[in-house]
C-alpha positions as a Markdown table, in Angstrom:
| # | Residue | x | y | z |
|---|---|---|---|---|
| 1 | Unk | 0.0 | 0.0 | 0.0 |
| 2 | Unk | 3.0 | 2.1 | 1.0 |
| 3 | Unk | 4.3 | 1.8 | -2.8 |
| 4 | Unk | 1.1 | 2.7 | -4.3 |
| 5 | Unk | 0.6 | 6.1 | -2.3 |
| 6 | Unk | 4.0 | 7.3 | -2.6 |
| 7 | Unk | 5.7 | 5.8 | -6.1 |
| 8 | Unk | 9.2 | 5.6 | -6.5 |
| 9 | Unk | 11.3 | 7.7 | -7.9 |
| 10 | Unk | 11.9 | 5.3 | -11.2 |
| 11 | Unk | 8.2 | 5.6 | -11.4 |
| 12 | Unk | 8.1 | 9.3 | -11.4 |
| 13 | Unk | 11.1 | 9.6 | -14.6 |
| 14 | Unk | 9.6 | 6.7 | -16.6 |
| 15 | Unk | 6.6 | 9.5 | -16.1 |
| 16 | Unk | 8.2 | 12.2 | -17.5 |
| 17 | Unk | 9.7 | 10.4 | -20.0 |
| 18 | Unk | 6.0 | 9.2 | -21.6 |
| 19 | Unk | 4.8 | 13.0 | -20.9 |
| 20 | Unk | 7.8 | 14.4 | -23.0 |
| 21 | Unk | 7.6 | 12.1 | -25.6 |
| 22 | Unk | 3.8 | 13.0 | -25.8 |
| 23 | Unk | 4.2 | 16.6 | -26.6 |
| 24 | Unk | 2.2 | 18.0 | -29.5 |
| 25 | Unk | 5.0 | 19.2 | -32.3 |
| 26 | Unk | 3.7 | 22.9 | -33.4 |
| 27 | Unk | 1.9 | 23.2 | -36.6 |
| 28 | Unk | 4.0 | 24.9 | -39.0 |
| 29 | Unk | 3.5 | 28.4 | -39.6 |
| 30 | Unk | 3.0 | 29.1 | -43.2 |
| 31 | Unk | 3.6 | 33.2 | -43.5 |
| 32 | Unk | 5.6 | 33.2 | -47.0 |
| 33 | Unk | 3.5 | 33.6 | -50.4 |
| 34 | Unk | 3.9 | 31.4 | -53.0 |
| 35 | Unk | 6.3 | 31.4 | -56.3 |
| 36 | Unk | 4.8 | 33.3 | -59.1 |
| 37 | Unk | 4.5 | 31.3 | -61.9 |
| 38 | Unk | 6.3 | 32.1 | -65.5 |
| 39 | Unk | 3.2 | 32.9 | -67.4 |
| 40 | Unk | 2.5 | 36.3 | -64.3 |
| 41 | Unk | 5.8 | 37.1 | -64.8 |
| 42 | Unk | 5.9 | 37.6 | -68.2 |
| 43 | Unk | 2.7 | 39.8 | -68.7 |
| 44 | Unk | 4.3 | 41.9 | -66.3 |
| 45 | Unk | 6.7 | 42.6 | -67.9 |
| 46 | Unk | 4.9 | 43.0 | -71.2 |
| 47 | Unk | 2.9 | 45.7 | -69.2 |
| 48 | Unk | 6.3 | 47.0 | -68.3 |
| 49 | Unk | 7.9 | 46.9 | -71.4 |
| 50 | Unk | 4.9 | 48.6 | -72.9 |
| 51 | Unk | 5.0 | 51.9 | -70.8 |
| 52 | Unk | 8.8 | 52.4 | -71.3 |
| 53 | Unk | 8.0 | 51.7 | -75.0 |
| 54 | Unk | 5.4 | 55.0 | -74.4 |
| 55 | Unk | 8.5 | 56.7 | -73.1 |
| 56 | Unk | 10.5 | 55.6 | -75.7 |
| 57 | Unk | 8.4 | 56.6 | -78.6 |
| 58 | Unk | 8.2 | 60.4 | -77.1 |
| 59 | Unk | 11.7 | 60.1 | -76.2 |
| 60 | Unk | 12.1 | 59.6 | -80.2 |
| 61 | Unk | 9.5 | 62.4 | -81.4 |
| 62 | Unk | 11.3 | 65.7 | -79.0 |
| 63 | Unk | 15.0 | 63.8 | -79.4 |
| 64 | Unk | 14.6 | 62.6 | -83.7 |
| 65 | Unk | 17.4 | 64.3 | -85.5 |
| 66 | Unk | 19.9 | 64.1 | -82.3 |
| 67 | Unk | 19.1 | 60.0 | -82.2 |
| 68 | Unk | 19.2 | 59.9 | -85.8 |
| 69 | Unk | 23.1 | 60.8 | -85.3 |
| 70 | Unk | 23.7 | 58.6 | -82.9 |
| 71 | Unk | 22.3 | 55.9 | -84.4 |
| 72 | Unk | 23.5 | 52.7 | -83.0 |
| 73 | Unk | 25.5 | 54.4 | -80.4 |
| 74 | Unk | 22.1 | 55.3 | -78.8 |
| 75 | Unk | 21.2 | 51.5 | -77.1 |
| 76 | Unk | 22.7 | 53.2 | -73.9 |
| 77 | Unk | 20.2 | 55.5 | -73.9 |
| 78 | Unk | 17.4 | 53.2 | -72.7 |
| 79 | Unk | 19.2 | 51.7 | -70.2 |
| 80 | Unk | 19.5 | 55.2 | -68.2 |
| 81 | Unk | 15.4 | 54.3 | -68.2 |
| 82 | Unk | 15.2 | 50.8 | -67.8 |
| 83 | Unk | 17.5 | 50.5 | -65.0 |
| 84 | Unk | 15.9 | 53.3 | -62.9 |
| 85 | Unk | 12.4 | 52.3 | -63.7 |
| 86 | Unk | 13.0 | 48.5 | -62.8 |
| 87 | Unk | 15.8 | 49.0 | -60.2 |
| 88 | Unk | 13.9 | 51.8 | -58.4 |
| 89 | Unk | 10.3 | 49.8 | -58.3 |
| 90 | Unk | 11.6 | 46.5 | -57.7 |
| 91 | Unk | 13.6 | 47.5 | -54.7 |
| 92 | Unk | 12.4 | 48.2 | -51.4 |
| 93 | Unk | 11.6 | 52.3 | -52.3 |
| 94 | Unk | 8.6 | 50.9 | -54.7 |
| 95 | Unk | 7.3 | 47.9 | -52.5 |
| 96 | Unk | 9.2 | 45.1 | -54.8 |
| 97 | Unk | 6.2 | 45.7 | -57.5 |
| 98 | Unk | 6.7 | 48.2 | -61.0 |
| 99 | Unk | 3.4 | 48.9 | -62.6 |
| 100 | Unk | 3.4 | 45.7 | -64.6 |
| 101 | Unk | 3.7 | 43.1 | -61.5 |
| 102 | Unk | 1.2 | 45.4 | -59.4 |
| 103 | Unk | -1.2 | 44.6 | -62.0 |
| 104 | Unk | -0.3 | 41.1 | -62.1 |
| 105 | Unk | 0.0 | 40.7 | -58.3 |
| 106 | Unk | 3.1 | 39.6 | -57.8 |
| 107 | Unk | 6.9 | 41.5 | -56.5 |
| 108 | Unk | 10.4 | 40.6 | -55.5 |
| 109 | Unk | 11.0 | 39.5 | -52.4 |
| 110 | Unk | 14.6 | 38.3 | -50.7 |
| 111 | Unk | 14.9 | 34.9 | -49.0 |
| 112 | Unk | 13.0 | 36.3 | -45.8 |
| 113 | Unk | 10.0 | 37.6 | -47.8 |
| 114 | Unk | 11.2 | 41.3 | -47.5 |
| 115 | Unk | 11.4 | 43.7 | -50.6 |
| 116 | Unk | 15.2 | 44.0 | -51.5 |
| 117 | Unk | 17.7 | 46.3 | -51.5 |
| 118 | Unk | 18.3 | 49.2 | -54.5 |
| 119 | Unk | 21.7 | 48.1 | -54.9 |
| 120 | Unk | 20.5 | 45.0 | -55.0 |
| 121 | Unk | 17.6 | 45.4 | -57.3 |
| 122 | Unk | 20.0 | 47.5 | -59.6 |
| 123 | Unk | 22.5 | 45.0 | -60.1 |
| 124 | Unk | 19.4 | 42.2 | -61.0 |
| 125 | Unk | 18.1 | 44.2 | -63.7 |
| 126 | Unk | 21.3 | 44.9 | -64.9 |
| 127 | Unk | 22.0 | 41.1 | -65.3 |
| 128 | Unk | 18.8 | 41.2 | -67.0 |
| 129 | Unk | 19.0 | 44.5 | -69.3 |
| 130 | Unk | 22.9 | 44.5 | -70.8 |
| 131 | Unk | 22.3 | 41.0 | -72.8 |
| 132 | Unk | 19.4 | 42.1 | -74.4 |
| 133 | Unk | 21.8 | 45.6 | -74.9 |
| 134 | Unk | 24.2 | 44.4 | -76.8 |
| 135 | Unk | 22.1 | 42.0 | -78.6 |
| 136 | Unk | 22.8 | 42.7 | -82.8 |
| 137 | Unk | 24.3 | 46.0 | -81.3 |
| 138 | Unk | 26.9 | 45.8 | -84.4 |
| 139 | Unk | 29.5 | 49.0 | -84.1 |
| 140 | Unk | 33.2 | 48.8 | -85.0 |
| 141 | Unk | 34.4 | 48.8 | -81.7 |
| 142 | Unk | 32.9 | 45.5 | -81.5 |
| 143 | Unk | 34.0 | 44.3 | -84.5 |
| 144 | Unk | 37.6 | 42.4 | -83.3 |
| 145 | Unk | 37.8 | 39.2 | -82.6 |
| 146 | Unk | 38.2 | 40.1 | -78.5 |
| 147 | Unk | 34.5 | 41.8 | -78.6 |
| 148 | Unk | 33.0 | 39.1 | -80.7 |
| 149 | Unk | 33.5 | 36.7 | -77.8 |
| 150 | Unk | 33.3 | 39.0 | -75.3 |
| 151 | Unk | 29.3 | 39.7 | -76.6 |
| 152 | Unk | 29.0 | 36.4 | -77.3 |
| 153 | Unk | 29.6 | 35.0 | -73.9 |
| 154 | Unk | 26.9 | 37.5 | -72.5 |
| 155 | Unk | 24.3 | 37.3 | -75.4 |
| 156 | Unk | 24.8 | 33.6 | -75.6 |
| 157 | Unk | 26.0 | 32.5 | -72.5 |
| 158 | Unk | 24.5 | 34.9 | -69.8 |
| 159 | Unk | 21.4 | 35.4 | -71.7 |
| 160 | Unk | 20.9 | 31.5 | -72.1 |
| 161 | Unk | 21.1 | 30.8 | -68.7 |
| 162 | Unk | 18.7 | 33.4 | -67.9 |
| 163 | Unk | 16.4 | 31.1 | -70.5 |
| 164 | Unk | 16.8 | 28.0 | -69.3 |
| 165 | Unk | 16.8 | 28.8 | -65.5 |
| 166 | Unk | 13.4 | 30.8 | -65.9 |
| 167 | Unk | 11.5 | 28.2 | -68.4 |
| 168 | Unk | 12.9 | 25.1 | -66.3 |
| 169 | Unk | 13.4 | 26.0 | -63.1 |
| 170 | Unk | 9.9 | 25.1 | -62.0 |
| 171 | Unk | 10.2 | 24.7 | -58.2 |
| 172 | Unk | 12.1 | 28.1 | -57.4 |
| 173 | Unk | 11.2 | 30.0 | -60.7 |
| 174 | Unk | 14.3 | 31.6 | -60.1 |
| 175 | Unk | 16.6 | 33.0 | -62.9 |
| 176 | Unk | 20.2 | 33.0 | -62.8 |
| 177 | Unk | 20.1 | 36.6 | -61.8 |
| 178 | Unk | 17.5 | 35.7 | -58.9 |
| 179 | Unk | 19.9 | 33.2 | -58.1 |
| 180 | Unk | 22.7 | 35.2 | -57.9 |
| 181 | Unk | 21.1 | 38.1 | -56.0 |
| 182 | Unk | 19.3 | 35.7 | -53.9 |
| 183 | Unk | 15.5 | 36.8 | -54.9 |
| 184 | Unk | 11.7 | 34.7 | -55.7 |
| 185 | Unk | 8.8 | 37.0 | -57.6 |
| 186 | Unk | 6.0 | 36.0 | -55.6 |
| 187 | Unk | 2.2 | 35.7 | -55.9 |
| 188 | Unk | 0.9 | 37.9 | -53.0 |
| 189 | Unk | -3.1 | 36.7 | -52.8 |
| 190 | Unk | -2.3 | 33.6 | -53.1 |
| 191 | Unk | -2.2 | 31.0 | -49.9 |
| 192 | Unk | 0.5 | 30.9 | -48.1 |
| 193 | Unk | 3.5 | 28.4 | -47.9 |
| 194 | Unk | 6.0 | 27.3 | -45.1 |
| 195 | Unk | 9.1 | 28.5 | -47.0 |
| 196 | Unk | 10.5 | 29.6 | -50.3 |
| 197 | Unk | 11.4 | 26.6 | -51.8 |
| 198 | Unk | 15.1 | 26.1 | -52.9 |
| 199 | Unk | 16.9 | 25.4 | -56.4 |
| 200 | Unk | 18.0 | 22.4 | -57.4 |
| 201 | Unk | 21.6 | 22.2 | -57.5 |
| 202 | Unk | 21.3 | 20.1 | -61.1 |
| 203 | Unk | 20.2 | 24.0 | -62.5 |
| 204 | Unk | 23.5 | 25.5 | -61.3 |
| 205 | Unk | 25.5 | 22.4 | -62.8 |
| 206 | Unk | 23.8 | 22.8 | -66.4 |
| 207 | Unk | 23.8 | 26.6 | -66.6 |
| 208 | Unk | 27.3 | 26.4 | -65.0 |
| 209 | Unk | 28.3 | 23.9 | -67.9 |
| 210 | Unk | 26.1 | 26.3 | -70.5 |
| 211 | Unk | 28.4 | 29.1 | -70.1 |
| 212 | Unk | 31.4 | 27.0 | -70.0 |
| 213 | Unk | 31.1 | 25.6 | -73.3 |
| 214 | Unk | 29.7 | 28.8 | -75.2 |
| 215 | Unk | 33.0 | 30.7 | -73.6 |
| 216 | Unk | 35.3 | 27.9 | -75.6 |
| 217 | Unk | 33.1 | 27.4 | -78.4 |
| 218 | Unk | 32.9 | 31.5 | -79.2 |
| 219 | Unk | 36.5 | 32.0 | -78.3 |
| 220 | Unk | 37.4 | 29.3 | -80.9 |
| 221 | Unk | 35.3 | 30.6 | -83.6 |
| 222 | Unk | 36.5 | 34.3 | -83.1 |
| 223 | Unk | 39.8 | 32.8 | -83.6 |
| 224 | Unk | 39.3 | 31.0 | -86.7 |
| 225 | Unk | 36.7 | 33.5 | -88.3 |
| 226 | Unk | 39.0 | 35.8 | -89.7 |
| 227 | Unk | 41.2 | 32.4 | -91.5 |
| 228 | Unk | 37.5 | 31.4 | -92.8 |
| 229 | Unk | 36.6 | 34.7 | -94.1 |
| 230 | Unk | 40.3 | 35.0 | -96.1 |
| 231 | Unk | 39.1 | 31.7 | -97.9 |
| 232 | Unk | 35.7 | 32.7 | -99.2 |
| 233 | Unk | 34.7 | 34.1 | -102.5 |
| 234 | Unk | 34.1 | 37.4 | -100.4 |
| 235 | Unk | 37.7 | 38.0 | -99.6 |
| 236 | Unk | 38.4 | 39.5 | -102.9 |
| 237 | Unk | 35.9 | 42.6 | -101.9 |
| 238 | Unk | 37.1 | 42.8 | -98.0 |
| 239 | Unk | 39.7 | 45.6 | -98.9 |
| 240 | Unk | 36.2 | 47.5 | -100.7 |
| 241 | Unk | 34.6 | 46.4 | -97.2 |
| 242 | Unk | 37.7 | 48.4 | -95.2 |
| 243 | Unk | 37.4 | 51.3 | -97.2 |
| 244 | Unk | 33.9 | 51.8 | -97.0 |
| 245 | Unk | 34.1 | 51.5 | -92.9 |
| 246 | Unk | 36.3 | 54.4 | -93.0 |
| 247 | Unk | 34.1 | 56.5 | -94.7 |
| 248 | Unk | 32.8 | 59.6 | -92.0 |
| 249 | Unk | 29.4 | 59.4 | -93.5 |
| 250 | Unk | 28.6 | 55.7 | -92.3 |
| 251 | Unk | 28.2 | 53.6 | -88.8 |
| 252 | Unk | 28.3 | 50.7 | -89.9 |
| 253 | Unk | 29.1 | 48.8 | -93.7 |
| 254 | Unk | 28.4 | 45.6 | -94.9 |
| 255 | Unk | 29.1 | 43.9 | -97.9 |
| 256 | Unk | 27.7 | 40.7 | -99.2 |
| 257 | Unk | 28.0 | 38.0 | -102.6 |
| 258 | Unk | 25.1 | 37.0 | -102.9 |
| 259 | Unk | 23.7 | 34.6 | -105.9 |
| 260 | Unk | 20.3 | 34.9 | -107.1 |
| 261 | Unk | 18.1 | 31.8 | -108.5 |
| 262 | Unk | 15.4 | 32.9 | -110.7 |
| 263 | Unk | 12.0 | 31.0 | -111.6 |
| 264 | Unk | 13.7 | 30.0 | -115.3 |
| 265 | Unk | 16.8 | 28.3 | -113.5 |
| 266 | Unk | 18.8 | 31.6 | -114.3 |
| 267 | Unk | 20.9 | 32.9 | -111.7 |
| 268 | Unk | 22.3 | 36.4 | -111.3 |
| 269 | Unk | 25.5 | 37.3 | -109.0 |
| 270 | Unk | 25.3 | 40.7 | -107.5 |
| 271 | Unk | 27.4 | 42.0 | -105.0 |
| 272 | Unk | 25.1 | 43.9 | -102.4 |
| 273 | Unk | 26.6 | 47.1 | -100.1 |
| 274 | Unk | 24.8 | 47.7 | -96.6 |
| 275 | Unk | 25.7 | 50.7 | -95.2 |
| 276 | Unk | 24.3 | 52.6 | -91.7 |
| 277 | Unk | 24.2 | 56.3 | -92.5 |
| 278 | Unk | 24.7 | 58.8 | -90.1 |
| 279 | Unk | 21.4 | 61.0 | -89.3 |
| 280 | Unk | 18.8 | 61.3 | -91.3 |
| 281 | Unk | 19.7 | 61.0 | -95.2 |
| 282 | Unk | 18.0 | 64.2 | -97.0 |
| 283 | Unk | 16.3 | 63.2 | -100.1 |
| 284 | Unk | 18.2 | 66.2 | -102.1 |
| 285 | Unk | 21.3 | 64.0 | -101.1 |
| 286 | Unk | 20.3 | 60.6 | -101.8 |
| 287 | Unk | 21.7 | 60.3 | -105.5 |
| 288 | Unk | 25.2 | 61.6 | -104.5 |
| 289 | Unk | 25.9 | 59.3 | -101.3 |
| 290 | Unk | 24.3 | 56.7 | -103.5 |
| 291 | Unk | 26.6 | 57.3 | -106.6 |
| 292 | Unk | 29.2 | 57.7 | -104.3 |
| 293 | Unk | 29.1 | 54.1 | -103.0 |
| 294 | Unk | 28.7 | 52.8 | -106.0 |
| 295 | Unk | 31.6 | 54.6 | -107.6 |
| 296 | Unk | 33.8 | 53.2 | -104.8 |
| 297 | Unk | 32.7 | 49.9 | -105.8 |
| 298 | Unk | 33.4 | 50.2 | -109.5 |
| 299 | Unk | 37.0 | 51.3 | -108.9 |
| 300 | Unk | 38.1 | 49.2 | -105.7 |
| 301 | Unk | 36.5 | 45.6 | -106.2 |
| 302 | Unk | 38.5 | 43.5 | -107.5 |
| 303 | Unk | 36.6 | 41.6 | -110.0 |
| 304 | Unk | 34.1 | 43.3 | -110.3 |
| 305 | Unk | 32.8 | 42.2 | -113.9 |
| 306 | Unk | 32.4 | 39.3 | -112.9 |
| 307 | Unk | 29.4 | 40.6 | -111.3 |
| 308 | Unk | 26.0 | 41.0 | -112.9 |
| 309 | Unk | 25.1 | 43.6 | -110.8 |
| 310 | Unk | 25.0 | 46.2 | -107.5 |
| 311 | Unk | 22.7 | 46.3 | -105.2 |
| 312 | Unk | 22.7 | 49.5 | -102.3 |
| 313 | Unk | 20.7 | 49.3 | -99.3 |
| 314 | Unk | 21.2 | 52.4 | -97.1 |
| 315 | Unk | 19.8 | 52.6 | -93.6 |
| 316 | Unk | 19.4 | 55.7 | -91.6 |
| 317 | Unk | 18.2 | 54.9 | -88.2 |
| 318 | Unk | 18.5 | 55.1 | -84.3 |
| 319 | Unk | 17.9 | 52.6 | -81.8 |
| 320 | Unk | 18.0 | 53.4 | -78.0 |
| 321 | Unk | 16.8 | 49.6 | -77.0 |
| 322 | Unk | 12.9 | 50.9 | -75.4 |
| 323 | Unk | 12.6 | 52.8 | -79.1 |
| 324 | Unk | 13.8 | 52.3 | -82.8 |
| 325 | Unk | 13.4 | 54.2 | -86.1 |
| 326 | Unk | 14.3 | 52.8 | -89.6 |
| 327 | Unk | 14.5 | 54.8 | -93.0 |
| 328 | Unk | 15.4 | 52.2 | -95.6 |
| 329 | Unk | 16.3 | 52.7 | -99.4 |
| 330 | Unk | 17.3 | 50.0 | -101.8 |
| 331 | Unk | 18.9 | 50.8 | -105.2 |
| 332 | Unk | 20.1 | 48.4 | -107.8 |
| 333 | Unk | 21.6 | 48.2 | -111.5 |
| 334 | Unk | 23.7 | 46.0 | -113.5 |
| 335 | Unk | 27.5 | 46.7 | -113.6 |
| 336 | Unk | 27.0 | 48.0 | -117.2 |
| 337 | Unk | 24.1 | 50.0 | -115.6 |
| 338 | Unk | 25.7 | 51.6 | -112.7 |
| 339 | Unk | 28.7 | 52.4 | -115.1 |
| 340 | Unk | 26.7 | 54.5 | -117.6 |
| 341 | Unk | 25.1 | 56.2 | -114.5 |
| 342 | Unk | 28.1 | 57.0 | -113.0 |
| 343 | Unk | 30.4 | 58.0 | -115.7 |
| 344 | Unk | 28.0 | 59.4 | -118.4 |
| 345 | Unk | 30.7 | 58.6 | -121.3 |
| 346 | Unk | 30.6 | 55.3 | -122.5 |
| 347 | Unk | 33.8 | 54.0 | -121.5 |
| 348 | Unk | 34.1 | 50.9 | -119.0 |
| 349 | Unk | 35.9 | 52.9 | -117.2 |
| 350 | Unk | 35.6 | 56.3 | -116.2 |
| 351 | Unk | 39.3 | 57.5 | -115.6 |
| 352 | Unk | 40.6 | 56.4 | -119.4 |
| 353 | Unk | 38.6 | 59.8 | -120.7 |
| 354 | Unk | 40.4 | 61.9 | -117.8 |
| 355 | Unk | 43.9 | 60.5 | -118.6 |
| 356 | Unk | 43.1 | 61.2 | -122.4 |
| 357 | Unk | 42.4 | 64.8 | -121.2 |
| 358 | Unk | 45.4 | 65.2 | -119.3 |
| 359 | Unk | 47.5 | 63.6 | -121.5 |
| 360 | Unk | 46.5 | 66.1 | -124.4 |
| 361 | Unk | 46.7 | 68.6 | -122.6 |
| 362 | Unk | 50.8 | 68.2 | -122.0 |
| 363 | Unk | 52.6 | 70.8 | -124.4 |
């Protein structure tokens, strides 16, 4: 009896040891929205791309001859509103939501659910912005083989990783810039989750491996290029090409062979000049710069009558990434054609009646 009123003290721990192990684990506590899905996100930025599109077009109308000059020089120029506008809103000054993910419900949040920093923000859309910059941004500078794999590696490389980890990455719907800042876009109304949920590490091997092998396979192709080019039909016209570029009047030059296949199996080989004017190209002026380029043609490619014709395309435009303009004219005549327009005489070539002059001229 004395054992039952007052229990031993084994009795009393195997007691506490049934009571502890009978505790009720806490419910978790689900305070953090869910991941937005791709779909939100991009009409979003649709909407967002639309309003600095707005700004862009009356950016173009007050700004049109002074862009015109600038011409390709001018993709900068959107970036000094792209980066505010997205840095600015996404951060923690604008709530983590610009106009387009307001509408959509959604914002950027950091990995405790708490709208980021500007710095922050400013470097994410920068990841996001300078691929799609330099994307067919074609200017000299870029033109040697250093910048061709330099672009390359951010158009191709950074730009596909951004693809792949914002189409794939299903669980985290995180980019490789949200990766690398450490950010989730998040559905606000929706019900609420326990925690972000975290990338797969397979997503960092693949765009890790992505990048690798676009950084040796541009490198290797910017090297070899230039020993491909020397070995095509078009390196007889690449000294015409050089001479053009240095031209004052133009941005940008192309020139291309090009063989045309008609309906009747007959084929015609022009040789077609693409040139970026600078500023807008007056209509009183057209016929010189145009007779101009072609006259450089006549007396600098080398087998040119081999030719059946020339063909002129001339560009005058600007392009400031959230606006573009584009004045395009296209002009082309047969060798013969060109030759009569552009020395009126009718001598193949139009220095053999100014050498007669001069030599008849000698006393």
């Amino acid at each position: 009896m004395q054992n039952e009123l007052n229990p031993s003290q084994d009795d009393v721990a195997l007691e506490g040891i049934v009571e502890q192990n009978e505790q009720v684990i806490p419910e978790p506590i689900f305070t953090f929205p869910p991941i937005s899905g791709f779909w939100r996100r991009f009409f979003a930025w649709v909407v967002d791309v639309l309003i600095l599109g707005i700004i862009g077009q009356i950016i173009g109308v007050v700004f049109s001859s002074f862009l015109f000059s600038v011409g390709p020089y001018g993709r900068p120029i959107g970036l000094l509103f792209t980066i505010p506008y997205f840095g600015i809103m996404n951060s923690q000054i604008g709530g983590g939501q610009t106009f387009g993910k307001r509408l959509m419900k959604i914002a950027v949040r950091n990995k405790d659910n708490k709208p980021i920093e500007l710095w922050r923000s400013i470097i994410r859309i920068s990841l996001l912005a300078i691929p799609s910059l330099f994307n067919q941004w074609s200017i000299p500078i870029f033109q040697n083989p250093f910048m061709v794999w330099f672009l390359s590696l951010i158009i191709f490389g950074l730009g596909g990783a951004i693809f792949y980890t914002m189409v794939f990455n299903r669980k985290a719907r995180q980019g490789i810039h949200d990766l690398i800042l450490g950010t989730y876009v998040v559905h606000l109304p929706e019900k609420p989750i326990e925690s972000f949920p975290t990338t797969s590490r397979i997503h960092w091997i693949v765009t890790s491996v992505w990048i690798g092998i676009v950084a040796i396979g541009t490198l290797v192709m910017a090297l070899i290029t230039p020993s491909i080019v020397s070995k095509t039909p078009l390196a007889p016209v690449m000294s015409l090409y050089n001479i053009l570029q240095d031209d004052p009047r133009f941005f940008t030059v192309g020139v291309n062979d090009h063989t045309f296949y008609g309906s009747s199996g007959k084929t015609s080989h022009s040789l077609i000049i693409t040139v970026w004017y600078k500023g807008k190209l007056p209509e009183s002026d057209r016929k010189e710069v145009i007779e101009s380029i072609v006259k450089t043609v006549l007396e600098n490619a080398e087998n040119i009558d081999n030719y059946d014709g020339i063909q002129v395309k001339i560009t005058s435009a600007y392009d400031i990434g959230i606006a573009s303009a584009n004045l395009y004219m296209s002009f082309s005549d047969s060798i013969e054609g060109w030759r009569k327009q552009i020395y009126p005489n009718d001598s193949p070539n139009g220095f053999i009646p100014f050498l007669l002059a001069k030599a008849l001229a000698i006393p």
